[in-house]
Backbone bond lengths (Angstrom), bond angles and torsions (degrees), N, CA, C in turn:
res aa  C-N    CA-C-N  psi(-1)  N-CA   C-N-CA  omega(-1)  CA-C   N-CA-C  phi
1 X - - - 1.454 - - 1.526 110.95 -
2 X 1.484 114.83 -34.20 1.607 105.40 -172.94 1.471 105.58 -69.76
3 X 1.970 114.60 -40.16 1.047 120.75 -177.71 1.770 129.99 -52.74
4 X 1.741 95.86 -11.11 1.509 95.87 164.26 1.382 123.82 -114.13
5 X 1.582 106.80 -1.52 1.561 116.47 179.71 1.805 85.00 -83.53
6 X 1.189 130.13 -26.89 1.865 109.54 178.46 1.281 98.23 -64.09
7 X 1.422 105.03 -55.03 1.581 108.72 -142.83 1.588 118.90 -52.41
8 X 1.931 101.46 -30.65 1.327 115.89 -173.56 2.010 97.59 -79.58
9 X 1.036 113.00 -21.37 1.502 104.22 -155.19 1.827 93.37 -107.95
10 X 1.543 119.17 9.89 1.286 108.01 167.16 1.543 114.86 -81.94
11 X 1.266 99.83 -173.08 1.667 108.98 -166.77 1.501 114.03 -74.15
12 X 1.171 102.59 -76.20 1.945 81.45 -174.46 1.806 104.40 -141.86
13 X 1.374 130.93 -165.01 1.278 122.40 -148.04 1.662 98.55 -103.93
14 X 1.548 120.18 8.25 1.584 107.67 158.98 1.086 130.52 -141.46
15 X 1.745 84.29 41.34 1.819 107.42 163.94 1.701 117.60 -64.69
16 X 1.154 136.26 -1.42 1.336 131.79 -162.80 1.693 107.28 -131.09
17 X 1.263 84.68 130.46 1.976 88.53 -174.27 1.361 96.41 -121.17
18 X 1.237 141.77 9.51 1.843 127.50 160.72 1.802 93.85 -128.82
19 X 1.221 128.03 113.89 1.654 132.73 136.34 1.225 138.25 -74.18
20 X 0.924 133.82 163.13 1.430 137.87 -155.62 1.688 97.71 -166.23
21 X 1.253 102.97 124.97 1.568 106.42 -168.26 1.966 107.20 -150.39
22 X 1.268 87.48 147.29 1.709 106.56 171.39 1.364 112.52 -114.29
23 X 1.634 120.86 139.32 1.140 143.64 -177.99 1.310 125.47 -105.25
24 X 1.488 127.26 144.72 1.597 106.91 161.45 1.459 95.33 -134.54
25 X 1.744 102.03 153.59 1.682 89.13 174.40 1.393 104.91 -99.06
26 X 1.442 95.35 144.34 1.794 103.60 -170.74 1.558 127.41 -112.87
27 X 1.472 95.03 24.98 1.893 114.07 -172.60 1.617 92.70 -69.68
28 X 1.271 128.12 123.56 1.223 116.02 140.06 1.509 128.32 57.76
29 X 1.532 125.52 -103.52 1.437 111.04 -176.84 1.069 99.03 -132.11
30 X 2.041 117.95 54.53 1.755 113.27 -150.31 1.601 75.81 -127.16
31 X 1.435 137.19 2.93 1.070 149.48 -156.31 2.139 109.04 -55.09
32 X 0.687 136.55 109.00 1.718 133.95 -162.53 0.571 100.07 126.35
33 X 1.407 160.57 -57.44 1.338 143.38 -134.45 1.778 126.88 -102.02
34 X 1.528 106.13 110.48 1.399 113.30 -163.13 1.834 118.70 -67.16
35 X 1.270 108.33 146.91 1.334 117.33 160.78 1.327 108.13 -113.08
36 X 1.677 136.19 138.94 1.214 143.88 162.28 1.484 101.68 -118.99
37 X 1.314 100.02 131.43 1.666 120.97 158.20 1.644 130.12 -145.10
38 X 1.797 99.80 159.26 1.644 89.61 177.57 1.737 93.35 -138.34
39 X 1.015 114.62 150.63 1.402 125.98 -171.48 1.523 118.58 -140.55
40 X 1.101 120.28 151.55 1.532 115.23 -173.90 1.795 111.89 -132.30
41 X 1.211 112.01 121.03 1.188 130.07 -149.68 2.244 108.40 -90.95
42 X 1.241 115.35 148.20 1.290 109.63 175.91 1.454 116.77 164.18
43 X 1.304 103.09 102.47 1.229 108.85 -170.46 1.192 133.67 69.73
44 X 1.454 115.62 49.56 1.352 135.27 173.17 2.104 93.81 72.64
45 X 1.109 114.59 -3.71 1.380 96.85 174.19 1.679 116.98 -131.44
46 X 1.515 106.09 139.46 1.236 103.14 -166.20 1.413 119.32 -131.37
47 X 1.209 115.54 136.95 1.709 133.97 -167.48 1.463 120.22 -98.34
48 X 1.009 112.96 97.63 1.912 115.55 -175.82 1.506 113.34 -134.24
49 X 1.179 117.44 162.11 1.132 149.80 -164.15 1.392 107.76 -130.28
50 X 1.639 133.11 119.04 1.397 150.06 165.63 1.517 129.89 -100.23
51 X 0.834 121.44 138.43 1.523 128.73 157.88 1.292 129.42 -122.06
52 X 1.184 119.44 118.87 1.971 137.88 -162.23 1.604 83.27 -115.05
53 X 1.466 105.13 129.57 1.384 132.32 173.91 1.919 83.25 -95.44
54 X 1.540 105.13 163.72 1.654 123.03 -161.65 1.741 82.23 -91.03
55 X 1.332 97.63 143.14 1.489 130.99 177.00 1.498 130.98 -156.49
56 X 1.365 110.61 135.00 1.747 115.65 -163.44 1.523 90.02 -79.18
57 X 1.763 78.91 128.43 1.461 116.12 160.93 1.437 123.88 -72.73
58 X 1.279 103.96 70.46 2.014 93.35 -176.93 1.194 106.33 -118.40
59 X 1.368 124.03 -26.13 1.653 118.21 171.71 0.869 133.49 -29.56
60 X 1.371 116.10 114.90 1.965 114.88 -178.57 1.620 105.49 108.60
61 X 1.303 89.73 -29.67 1.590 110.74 177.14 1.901 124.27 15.81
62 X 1.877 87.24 -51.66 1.543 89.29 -162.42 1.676 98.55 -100.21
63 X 1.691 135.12 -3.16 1.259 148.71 -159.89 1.816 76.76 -111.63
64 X 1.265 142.15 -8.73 1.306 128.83 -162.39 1.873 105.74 -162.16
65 X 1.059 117.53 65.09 1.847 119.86 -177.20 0.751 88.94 -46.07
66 X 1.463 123.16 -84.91 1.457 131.06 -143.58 1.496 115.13 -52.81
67 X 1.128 137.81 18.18 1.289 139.03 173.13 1.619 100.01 -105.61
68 X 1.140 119.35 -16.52 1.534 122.95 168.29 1.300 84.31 49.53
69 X 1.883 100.94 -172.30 1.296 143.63 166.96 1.728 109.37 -60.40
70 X 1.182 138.13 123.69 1.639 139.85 179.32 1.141 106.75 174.64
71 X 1.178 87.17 171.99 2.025 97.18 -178.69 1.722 111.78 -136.35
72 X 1.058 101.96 136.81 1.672 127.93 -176.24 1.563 96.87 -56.73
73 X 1.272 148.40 104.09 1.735 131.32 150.49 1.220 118.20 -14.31
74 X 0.812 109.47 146.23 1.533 108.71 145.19 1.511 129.95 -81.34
75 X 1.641 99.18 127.93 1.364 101.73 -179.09 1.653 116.77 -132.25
76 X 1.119 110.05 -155.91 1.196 115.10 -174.59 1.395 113.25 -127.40
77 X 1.326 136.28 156.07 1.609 127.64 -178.04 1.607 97.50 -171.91
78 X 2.083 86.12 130.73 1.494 102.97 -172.62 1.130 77.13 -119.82
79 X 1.647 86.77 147.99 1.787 113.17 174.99 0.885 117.05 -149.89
80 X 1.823 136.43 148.29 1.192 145.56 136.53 1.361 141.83 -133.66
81 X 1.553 95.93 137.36 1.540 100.95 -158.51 1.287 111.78 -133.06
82 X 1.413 131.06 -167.26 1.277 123.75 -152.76 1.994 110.42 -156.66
83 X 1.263 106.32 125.09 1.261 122.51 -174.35 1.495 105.61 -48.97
84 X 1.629 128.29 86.66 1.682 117.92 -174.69 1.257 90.92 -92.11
85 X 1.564 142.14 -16.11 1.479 126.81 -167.20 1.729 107.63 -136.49
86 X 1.498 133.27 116.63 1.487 119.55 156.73 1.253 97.34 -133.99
87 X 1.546 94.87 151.74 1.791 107.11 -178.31 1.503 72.81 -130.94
88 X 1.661 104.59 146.83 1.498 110.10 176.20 1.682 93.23 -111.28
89 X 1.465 122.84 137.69 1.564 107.36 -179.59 1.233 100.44 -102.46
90 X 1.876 129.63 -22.05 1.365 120.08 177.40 1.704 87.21 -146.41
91 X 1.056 119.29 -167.63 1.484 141.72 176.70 1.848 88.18 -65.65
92 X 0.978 116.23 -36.33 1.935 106.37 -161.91 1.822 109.46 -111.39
93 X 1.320 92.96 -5.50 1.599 95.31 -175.22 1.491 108.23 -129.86
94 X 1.347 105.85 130.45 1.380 122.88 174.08 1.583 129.06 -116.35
95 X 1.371 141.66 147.78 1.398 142.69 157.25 1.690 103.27 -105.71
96 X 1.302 118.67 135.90 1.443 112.23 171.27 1.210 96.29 -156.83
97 X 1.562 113.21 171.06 1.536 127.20 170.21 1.735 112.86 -151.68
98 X 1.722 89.60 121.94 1.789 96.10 -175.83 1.482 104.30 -91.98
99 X 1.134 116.80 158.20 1.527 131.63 145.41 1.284 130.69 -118.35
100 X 1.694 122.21 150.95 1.424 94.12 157.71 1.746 87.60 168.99
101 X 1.668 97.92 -151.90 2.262 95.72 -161.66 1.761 82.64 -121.23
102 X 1.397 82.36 137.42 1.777 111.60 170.48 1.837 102.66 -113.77
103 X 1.089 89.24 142.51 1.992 108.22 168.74 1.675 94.04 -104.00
104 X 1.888 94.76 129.24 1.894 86.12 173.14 2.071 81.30 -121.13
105 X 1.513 100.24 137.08 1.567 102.76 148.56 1.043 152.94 -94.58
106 X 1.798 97.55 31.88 1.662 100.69 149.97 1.620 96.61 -161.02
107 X 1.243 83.89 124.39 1.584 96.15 169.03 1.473 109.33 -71.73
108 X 1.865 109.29 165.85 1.273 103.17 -146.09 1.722 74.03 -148.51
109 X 1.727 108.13 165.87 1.399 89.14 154.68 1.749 120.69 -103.64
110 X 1.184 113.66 55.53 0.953 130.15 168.55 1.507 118.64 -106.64
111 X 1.446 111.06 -44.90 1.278 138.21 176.71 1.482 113.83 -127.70
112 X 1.461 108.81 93.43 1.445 132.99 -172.50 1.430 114.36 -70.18
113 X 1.173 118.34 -12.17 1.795 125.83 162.82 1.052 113.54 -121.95
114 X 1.743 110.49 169.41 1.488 148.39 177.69 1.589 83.46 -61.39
115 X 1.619 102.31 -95.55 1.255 110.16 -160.47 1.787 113.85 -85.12
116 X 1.110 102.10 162.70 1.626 129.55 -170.13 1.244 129.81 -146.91
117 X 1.380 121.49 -177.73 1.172 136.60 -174.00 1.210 117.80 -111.11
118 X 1.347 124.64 135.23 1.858 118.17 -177.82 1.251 95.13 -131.43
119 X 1.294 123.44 148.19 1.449 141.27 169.48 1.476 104.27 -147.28
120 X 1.412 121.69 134.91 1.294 166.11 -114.98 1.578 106.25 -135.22
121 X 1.246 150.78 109.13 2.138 131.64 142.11 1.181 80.70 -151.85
122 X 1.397 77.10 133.92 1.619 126.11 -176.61 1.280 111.56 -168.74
123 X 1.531 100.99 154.45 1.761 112.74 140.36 1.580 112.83 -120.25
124 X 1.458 87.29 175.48 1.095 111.82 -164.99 1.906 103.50 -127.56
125 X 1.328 108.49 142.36 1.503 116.41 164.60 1.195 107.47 -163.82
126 X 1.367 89.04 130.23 1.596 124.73 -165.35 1.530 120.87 37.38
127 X 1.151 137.59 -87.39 2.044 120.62 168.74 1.608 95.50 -97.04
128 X 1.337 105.30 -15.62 1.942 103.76 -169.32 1.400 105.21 -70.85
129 X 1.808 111.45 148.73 1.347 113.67 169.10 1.312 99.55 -151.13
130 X 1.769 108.24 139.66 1.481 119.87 178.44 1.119 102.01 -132.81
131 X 1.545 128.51 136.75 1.591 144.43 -152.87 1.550 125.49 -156.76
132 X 0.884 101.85 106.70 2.017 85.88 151.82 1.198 142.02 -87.42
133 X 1.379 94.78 116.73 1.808 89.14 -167.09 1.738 102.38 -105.24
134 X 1.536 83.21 149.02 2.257 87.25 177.34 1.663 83.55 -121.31
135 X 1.119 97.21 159.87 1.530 126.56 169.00 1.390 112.14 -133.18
136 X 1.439 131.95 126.57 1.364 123.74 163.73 1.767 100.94 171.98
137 X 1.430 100.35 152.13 1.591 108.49 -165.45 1.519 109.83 -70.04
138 X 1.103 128.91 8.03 1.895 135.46 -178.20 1.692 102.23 64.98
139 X 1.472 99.35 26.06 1.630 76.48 154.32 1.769 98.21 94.49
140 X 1.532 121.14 -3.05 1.224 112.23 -165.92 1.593 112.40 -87.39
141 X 1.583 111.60 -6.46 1.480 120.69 -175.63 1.321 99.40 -139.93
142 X 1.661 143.39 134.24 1.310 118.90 168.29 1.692 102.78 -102.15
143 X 1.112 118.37 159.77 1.373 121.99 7.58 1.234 106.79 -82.94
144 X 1.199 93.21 165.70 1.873 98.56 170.87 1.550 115.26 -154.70
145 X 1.375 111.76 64.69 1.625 115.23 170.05 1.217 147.40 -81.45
146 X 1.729 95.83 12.90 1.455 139.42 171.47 1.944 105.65 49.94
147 X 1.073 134.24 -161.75 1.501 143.30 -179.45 1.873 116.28 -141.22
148 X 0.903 84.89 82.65 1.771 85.90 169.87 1.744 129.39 -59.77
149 X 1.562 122.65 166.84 1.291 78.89 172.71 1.530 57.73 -156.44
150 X 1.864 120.09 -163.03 1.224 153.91 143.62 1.395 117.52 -105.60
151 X 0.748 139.77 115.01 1.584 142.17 -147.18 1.671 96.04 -134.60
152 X 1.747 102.78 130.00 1.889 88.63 170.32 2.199 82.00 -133.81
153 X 1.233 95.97 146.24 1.562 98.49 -178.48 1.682 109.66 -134.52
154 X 1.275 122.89 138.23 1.299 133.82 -171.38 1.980 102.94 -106.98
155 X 1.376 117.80 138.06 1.355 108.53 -138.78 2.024 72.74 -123.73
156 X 1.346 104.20 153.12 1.917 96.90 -179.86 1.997 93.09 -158.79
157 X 0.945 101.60 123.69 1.653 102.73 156.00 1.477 116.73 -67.70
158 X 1.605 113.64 123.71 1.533 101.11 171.84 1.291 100.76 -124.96
């Protein structure tokens, strides 16, 4: 509780250079299944590291049989990407959108490559950030049904 009575009563929305964030994936009937990440912020570009707990792959299900009933591993995925869009609406509130290339260590058949694509929308107010993030190679290997999530991240100077 104190940790959100600071967060709301700090100064403005790019006071925080280490985040720490929770995920959910939000495809369809993929609903439970957590993402944790922490990332470190600087100069409009930012460096993080994820962890996706294993989750059934059925989304799309009937546009895609052959993916049947299964579950994704769990893996891990480092990324960095880069602030191409911020609109500031006050000193404490932000809209932005990142892009940029993630490494995942384990390919899936969901996600037919190592590396990928991440894209970023969200805002941001004050250390808080809520986002949708996609992951997926654009189509350059199939399959490629990439991993969505809802992402909310709490931002802290250490």
């Amino acid at each position: 509780m104190l940790v959100i009575i600071f967060i709301l009563f700090s100064d403005s929305v790019k006071s925080a250079d280490w985040y720490f964030g929770l995920g959910e994936i939000y495809q369809a009937d993929e609903l439970g299944h957590r993402m944790y990440s922490v990332s470190r912020e600087e100069a409009r570009w930012k460096f993080g590291i994820s962890y996706w707990d294993s989750y059934p792959k059925t989304a799309w299900l009937p546009e895609h049989p052959e993916w049947g009933v299964e579950y994704v591993d769990s893996h891990y995925m480092l990324a960095i990407v880069r602030t191409l869009f911020q609109y500031k609406v006050t000193n404490e509130l932000e809209f932005y959108f990142d892009f940029g290339l993630t490494y995942t260590s384990e390919l899936s058949s969901v996600n037919s490559s190592d590396f990928n694509f991440q894209e970023n929308l969200g805002f941001a107010y004050k250390n808080l950030r809520l986002y949708l993030r996609h992951t997926s190679n654009a189509k350059i290997k199939s399959p490629n049904r990439g991993e969505d999530a809802l992402v909310i991240e709490v931002g802290f100077n250490l």
